[in-house]
Backbone as JSON, one array per atom type, in Angstrom:
{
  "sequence": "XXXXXXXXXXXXXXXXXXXXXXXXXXXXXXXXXXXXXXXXXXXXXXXXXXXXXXXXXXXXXXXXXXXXXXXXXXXXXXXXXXXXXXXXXXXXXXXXXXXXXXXXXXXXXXXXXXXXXXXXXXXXXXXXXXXXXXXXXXXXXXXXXXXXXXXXXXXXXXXXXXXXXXXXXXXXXXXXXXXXXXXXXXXXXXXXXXXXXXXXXXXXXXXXXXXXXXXXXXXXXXXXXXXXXXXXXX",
  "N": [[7.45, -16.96, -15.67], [5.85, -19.37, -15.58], [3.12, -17.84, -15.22], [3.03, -16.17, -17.0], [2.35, -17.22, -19.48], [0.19, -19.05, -18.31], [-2.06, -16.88, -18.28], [-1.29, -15.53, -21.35], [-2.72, -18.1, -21.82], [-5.21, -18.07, -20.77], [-6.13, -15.41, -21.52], [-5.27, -14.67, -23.61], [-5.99, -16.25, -25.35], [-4.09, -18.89, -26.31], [-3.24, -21.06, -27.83], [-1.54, -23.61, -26.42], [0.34, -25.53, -24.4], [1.24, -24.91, -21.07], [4.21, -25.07, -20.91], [5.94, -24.4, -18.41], [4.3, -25.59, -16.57], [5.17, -27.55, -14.53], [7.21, -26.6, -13.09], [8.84, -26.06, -9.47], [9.34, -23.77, -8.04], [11.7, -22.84, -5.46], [12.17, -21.12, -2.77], [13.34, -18.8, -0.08], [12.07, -18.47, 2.6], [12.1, -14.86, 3.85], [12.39, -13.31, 7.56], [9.65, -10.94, 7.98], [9.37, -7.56, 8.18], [8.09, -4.65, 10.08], [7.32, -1.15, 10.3], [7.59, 0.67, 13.26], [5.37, 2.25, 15.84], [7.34, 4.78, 16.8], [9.71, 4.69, 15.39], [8.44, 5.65, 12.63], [6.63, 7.87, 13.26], [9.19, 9.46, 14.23], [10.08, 9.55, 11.33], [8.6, 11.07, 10.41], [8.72, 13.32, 11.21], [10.96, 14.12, 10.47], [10.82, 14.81, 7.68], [11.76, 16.95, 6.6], [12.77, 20.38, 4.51], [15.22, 21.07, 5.25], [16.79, 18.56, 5.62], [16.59, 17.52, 3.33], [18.59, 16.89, 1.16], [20.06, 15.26, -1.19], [23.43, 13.35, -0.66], [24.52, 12.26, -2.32], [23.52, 12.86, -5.64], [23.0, 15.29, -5.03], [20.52, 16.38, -4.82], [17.55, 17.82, -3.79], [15.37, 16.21, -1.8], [12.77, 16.8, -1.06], [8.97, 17.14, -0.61], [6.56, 19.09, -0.55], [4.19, 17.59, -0.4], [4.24, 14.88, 0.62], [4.89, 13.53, 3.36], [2.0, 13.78, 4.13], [1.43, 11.74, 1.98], [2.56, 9.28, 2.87], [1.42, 9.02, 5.35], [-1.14, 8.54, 4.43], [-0.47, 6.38, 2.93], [0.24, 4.47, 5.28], [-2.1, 3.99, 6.36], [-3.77, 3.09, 5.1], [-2.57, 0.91, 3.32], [-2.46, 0.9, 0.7], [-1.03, 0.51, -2.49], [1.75, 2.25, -4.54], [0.84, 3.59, -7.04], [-2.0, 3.3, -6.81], [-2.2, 4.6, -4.38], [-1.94, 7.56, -4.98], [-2.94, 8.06, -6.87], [-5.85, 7.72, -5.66], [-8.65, 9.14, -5.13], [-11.08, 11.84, -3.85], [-13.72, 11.37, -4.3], [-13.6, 8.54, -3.94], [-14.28, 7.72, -1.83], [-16.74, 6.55, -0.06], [-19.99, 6.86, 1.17], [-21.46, 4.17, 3.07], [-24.16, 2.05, 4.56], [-25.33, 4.57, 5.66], [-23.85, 7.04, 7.5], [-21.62, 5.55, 7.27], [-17.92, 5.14, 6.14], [-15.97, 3.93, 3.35], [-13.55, 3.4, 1.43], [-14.13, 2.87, -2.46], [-12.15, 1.08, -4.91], [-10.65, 0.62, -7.52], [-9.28, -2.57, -8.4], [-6.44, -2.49, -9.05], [-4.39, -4.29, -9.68], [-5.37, -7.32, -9.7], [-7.13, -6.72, -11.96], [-5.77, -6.37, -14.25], [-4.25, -8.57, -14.47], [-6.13, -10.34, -14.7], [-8.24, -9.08, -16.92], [-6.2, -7.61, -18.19], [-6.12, -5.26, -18.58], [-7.18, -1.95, -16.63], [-9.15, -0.99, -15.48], [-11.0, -3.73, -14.84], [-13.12, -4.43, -13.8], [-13.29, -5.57, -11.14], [-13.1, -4.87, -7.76], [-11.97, -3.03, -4.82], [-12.33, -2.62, -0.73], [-11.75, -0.61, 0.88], [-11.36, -0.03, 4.25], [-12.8, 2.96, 6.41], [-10.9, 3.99, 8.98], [-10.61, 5.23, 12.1], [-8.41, 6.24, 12.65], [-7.19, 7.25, 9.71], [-9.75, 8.75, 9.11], [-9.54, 10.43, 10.37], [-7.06, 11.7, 9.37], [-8.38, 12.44, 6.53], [-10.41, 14.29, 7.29], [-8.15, 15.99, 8.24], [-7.22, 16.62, 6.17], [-9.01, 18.34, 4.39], [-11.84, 16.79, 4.3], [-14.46, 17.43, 4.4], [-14.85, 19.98, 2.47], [-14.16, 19.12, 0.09], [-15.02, 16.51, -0.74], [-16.59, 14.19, -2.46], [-15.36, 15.42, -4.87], [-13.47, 14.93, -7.71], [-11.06, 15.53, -8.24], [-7.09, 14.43, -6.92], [-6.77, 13.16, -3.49], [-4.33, 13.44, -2.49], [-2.44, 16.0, -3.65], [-0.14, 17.1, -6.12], [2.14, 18.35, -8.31], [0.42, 19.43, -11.38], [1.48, 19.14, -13.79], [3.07, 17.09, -13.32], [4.08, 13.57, -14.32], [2.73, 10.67, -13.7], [4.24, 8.39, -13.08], [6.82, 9.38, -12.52], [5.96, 10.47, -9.98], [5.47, 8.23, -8.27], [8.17, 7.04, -8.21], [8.93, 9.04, -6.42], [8.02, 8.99, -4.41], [8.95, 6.51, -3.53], [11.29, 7.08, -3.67], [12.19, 9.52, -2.12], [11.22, 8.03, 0.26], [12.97, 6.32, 1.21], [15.29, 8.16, 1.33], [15.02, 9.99, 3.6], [13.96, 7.76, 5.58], [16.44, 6.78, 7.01], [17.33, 8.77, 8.0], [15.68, 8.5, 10.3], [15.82, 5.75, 11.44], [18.04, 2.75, 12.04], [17.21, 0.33, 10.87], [16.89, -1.3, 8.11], [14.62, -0.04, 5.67], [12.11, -0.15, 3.42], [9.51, 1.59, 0.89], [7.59, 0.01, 1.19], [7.42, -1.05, 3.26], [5.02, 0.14, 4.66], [2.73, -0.61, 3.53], [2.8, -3.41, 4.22], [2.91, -3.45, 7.28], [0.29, -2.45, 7.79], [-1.15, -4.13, 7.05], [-0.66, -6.52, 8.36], [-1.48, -5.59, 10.6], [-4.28, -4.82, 10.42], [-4.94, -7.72, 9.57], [-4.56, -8.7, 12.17], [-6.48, -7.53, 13.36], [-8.74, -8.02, 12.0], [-9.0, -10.68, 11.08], [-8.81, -13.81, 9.06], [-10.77, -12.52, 6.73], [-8.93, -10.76, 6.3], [-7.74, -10.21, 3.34], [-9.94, -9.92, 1.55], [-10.17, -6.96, 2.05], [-7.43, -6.09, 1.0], [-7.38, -6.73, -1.02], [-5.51, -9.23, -1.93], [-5.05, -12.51, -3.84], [-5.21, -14.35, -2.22], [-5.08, -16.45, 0.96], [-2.44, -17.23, 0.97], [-1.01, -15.92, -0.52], [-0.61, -13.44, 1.59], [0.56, -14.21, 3.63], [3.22, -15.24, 2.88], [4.17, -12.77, 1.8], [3.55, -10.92, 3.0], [2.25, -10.91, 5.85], [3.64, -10.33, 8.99], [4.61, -12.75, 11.32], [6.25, -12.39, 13.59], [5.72, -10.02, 14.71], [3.2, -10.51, 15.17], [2.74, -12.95, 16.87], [4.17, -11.64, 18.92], [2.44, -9.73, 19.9], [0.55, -11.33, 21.29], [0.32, -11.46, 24.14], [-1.68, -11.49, 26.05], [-3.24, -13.48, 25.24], [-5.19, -16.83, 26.02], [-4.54, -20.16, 26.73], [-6.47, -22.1, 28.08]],
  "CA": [[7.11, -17.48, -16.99], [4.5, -19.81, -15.24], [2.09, -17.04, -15.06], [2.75, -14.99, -18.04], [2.23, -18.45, -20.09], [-1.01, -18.43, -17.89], [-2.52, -15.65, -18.6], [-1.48, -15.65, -22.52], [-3.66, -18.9, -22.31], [-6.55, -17.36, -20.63], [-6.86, -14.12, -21.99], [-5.03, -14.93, -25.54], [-6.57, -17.89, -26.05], [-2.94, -18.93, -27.12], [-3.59, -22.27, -27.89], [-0.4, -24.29, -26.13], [0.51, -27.0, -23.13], [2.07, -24.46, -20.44], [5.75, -25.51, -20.61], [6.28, -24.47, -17.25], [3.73, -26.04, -15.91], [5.62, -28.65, -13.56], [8.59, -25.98, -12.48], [8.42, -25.08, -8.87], [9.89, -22.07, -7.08], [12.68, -22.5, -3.88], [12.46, -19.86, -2.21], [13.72, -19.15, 1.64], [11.07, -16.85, 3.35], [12.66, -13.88, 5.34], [11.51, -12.33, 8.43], [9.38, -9.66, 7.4], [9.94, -6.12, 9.05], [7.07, -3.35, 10.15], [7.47, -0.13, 10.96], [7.12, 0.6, 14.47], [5.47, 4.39, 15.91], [8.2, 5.36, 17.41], [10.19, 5.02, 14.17], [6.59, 5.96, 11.91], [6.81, 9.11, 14.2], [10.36, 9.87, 13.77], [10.29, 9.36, 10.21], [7.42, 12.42, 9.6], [9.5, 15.42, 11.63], [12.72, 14.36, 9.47], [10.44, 15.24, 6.21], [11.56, 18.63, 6.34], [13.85, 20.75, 3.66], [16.56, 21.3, 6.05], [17.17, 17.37, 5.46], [16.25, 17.05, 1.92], [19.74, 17.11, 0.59], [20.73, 14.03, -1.19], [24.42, 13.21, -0.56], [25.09, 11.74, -3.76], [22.9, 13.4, -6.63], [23.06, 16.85, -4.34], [19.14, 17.01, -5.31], [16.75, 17.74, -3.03], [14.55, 14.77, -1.77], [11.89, 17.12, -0.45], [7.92, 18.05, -1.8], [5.48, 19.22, 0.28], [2.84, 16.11, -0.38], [5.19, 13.84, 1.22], [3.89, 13.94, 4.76], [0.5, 13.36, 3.86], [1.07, 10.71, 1.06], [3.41, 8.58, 3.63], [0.51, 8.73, 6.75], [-2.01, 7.65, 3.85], [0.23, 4.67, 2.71], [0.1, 3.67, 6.22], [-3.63, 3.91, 6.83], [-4.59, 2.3, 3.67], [-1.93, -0.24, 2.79], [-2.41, 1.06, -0.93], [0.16, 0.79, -3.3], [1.92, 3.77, -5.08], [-0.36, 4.12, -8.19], [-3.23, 3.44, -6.34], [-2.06, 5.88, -3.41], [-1.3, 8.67, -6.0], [-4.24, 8.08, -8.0], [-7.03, 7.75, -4.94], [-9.53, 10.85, -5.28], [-12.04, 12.43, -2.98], [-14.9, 10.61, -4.88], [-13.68, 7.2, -4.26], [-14.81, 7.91, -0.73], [-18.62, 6.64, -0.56], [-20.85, 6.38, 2.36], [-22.35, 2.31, 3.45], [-25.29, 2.49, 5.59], [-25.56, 5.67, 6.42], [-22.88, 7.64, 7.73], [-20.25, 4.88, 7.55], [-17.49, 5.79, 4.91], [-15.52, 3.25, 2.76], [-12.85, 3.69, -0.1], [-14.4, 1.73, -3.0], [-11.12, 2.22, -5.61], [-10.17, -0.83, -8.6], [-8.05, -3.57, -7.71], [-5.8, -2.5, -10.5], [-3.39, -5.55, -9.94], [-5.84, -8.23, -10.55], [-7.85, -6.21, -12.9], [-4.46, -6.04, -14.81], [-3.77, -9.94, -14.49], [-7.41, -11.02, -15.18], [-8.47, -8.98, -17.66], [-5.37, -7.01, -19.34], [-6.71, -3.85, -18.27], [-6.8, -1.42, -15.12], [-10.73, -1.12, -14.95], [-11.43, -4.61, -15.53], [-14.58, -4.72, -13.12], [-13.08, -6.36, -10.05], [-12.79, -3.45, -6.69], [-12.16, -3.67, -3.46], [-12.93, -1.66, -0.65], [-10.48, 0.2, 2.45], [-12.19, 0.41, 5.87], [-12.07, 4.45, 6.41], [-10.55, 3.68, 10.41], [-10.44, 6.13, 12.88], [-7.0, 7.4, 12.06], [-7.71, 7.63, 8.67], [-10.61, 9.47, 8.97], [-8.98, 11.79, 11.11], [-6.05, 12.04, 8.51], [-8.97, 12.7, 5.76], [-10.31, 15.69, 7.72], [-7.29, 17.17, 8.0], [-6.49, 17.35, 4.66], [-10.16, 18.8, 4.4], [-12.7, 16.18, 3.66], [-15.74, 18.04, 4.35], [-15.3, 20.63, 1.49], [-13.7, 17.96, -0.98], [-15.92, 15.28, -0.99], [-17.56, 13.66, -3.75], [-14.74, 15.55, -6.16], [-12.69, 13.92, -8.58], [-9.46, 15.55, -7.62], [-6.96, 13.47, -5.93], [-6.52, 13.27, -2.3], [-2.89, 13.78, -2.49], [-2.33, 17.06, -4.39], [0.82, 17.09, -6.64], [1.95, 19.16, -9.14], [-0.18, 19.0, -12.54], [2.57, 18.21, -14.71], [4.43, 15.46, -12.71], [3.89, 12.46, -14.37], [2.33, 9.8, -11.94], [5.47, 7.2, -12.66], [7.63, 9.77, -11.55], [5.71, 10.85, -8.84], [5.49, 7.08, -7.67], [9.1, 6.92, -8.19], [9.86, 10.13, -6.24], [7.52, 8.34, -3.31], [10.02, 5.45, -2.84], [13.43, 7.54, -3.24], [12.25, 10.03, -0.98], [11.0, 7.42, 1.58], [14.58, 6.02, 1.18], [16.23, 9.03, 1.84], [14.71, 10.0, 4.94], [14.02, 6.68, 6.41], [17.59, 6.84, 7.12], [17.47, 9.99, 9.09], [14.7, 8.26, 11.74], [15.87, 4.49, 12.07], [18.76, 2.52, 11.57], [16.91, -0.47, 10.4], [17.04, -0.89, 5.87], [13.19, 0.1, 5.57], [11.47, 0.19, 1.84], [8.29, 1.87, 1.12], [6.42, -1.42, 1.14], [6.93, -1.52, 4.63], [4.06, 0.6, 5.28], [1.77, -1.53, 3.31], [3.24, -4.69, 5.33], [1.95, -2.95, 8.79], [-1.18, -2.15, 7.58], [-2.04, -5.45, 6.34], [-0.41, -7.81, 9.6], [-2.43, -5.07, 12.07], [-5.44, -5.15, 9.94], [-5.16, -9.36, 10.3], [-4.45, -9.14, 13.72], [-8.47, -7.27, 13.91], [-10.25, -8.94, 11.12], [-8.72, -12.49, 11.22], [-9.37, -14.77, 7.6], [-11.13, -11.5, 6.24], [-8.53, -9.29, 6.06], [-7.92, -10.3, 2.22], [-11.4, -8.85, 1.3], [-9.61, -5.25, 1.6], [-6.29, -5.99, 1.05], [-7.2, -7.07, -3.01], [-4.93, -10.16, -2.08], [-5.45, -12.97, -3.64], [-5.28, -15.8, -1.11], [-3.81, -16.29, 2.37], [-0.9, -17.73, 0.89], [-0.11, -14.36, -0.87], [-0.36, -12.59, 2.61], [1.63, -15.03, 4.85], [4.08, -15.14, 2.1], [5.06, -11.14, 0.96], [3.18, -8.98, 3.92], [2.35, -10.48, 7.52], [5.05, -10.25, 10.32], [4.31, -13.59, 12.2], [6.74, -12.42, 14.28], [5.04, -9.34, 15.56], [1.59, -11.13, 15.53], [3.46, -13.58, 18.14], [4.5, -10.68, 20.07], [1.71, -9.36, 20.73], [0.03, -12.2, 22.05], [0.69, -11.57, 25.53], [-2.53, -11.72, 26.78], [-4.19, -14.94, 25.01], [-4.6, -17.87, 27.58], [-4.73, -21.51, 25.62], [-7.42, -22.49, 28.9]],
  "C": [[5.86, -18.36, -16.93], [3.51, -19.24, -15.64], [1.89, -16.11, -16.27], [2.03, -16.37, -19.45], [1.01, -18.67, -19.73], [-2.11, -17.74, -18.81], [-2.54, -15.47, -19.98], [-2.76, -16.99, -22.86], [-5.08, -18.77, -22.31], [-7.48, -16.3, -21.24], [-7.31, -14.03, -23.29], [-5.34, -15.51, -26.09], [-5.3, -18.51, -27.11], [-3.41, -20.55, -27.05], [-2.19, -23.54, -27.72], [-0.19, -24.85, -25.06], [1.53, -25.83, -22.36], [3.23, -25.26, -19.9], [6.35, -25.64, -19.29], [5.8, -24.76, -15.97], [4.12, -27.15, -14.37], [6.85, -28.03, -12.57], [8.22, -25.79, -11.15], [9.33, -24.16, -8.66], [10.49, -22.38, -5.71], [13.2, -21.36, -3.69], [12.62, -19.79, -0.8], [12.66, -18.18, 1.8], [11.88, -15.95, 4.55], [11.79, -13.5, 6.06], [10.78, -11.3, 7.56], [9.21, -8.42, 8.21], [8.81, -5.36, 9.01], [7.99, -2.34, 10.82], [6.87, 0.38, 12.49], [6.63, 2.22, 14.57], [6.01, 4.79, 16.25], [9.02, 5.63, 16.06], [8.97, 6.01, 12.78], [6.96, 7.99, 12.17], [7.62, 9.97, 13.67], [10.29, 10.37, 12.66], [10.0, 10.61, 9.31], [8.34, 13.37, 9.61], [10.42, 15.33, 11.06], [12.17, 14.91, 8.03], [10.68, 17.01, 6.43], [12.47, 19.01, 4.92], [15.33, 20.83, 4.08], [17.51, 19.54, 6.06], [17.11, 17.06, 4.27], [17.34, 16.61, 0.49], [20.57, 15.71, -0.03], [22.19, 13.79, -1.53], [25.14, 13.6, -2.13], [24.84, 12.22, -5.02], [22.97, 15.1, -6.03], [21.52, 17.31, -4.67], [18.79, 17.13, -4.41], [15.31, 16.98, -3.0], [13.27, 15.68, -1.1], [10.3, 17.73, -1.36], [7.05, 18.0, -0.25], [4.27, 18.42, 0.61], [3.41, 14.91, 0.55], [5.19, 12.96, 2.51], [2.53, 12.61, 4.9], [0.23, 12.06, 3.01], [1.36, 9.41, 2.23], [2.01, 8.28, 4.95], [-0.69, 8.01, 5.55], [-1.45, 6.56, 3.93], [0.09, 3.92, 4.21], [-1.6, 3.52, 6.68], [-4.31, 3.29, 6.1], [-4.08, 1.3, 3.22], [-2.42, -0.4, 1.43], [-1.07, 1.08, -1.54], [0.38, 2.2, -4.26], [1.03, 4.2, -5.52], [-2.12, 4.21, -7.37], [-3.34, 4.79, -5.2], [-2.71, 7.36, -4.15], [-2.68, 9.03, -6.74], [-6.03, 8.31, -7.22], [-7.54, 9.3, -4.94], [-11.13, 10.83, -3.99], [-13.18, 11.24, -3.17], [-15.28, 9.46, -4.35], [-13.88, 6.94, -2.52], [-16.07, 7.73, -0.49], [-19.12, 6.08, 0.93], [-21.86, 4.89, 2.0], [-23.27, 2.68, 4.31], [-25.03, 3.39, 6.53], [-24.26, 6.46, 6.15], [-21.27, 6.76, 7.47], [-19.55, 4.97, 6.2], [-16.31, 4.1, 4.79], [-14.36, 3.51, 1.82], [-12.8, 2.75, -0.77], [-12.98, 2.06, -4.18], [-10.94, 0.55, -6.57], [-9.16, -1.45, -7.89], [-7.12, -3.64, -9.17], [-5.33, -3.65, -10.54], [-3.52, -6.62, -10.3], [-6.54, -7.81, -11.46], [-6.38, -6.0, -14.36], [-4.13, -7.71, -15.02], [-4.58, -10.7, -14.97], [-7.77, -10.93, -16.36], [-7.58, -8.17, -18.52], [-5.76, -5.61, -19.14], [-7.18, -3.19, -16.94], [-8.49, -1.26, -14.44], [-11.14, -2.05, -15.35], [-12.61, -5.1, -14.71], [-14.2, -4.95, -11.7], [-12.55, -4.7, -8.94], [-12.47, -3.95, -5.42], [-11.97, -2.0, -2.63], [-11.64, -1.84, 0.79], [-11.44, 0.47, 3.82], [-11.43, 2.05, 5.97], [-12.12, 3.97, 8.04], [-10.89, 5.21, 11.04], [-9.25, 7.25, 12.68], [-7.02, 7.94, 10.56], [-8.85, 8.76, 7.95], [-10.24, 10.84, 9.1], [-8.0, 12.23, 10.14], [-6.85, 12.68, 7.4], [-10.06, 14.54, 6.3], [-9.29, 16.92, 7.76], [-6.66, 17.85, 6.91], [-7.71, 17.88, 3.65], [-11.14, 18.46, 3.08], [-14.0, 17.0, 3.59], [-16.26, 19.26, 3.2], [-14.67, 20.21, 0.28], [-14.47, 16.83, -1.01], [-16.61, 15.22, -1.99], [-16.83, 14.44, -5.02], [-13.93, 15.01, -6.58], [-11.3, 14.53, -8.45], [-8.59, 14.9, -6.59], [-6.56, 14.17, -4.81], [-4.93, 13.71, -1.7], [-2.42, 14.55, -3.88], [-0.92, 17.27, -4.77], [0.74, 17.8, -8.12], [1.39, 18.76, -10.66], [0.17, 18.14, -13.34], [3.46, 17.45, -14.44], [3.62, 14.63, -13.61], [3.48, 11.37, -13.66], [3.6, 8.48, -11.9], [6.16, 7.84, -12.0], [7.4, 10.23, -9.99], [5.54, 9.26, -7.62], [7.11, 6.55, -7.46], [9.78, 8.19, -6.88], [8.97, 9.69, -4.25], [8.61, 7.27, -2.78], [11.07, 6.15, -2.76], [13.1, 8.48, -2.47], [11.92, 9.09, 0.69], [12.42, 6.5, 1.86], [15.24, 6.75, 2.0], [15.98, 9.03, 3.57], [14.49, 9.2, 6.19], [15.04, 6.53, 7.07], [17.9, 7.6, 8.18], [16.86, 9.22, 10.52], [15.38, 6.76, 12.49], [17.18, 3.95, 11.64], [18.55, 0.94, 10.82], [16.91, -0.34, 8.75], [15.48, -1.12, 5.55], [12.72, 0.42, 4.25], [9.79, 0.8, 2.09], [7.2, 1.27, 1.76], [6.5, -1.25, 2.33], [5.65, -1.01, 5.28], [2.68, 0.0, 5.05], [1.33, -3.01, 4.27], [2.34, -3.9, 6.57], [0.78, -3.05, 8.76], [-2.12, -3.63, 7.36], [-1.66, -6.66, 7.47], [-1.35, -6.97, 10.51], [-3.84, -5.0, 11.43], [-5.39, -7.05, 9.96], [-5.25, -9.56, 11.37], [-6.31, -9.01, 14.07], [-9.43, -7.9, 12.86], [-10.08, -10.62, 10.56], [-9.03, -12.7, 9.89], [-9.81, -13.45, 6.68], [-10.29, -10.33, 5.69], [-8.12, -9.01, 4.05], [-8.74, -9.86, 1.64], [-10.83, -7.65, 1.27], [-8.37, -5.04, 1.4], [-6.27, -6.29, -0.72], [-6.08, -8.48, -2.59], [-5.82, -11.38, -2.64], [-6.03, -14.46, -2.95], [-4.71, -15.42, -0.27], [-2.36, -16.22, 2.1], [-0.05, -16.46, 0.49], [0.59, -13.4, 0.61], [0.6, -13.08, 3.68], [2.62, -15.01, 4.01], [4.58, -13.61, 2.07], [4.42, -9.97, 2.63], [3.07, -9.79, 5.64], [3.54, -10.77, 7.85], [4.14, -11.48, 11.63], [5.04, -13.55, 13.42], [6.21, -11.11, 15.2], [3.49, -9.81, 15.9], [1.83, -12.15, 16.6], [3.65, -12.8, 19.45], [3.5, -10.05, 20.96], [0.11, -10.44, 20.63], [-0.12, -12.65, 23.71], [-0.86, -12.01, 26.67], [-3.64, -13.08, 26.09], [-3.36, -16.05, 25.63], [-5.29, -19.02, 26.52], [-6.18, -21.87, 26.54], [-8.32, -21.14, 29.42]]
}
């Protein structure tokens, strides 16, 4: 209510003394959980049909994009809509040869200005694995078109198809690990192993906006501990 109170004052020019100005927020912080490659791994060869069978609804949890959307989400630490929605295009070469994904920061472009193109972008380091994942799903004769990168059927809807991203990564998660794993976790990874290599910076491509957001909802201080084995204090 803080923030929506906010935001009506900023945008709406509501002219009123935010009420909830003085409230705070107790909250406990949990561990936060990544996906490891061994599980990561696992997780892919269970996407088949022969598993797709959901207990309870008897539907089948299986689409052929599924694969491919799931190794993006981990290479990009994009969220659904943005996943779903990223297109060839939004792929642009930086000096020279070096490739980028410039794409809206819907979430503050949505909080700032009330709207999904509200100016503000941010940009995805195209990695090594990534790249390699963008070849295979054949960048070189897709580039620079406006179709998205993750090919789904015409007439899905993109809520449901963002919806059919988390209940299938549900289902199957199940099959690979016995840990209680949500989509998000793949974002989480992406965004504590991208801190681990770009230190203070990693916010710049993550659209967060402060540290506090990222130490709060996404890194794993407990795997950034872990693998510390080789830093010497002297």
């Amino acid at each position: 209510m803080k923030t929506l109170f906010n935001w009506c004052i900023r945008i709406k020019d509501l002219q009123i003394a935010n009420p909830f100005n003085h409230v705070e927020l107790h909250t406990v912080k949990k561990d936060i959980s990544l996906i490891s490659k061994t599980e990561f791994e696992r997780f892919l060869t269970v996407i088949t049909p022969e598993n797709s069978r959901n207990k309870k609804t008897k539907k089948s949890m299986y689409r052929p994009w599924l694969v491919s959307a799931y190794r993006l989400a981990l290479e990009t630490g994009l969220r659904r809509e943005e996943l779903l929605t990223l297109s060839w295009s939004d792929i642009v070469p930086i000096d020279g040869n070096k490739l980028v994904c410039k794409i809206d920061n819907l979430k503050v472009n949505r909080i700032m200005a009330g709207r999904s193109d509200g100016g503000r972008v941010k940009y995805i380091p195209v990695t090594k694995g990534l790249l390699s994942l963008l070849n295979e799903l054949g960048y070189e004769e897709k580039k620079n078109s406006s179709s998205y990168i993750i090919e789904r059927p015409d007439n899905q809807e993109l809520k449901r198809s963002m919806d059919l991203l988390s209940r299938c990564f549900a289902h199957y998660i199940k099959l690979a690990t016995d840990r209680p794993l949500e989509f998000g976790v793949l974002r989480k990874t992406f965004i504590t192993r991208l801190t681990m290599a770009a230190g203070p910076n990693a916010k710049l491509f993550t659209g967060s906006s402060s540290d506090e957001v990222l130490k709060n909802h996404y890194l794993s201080t407990a795997y950034m501990a872990a693998n510390l084995e080789d830093f010497t204090v002297l």
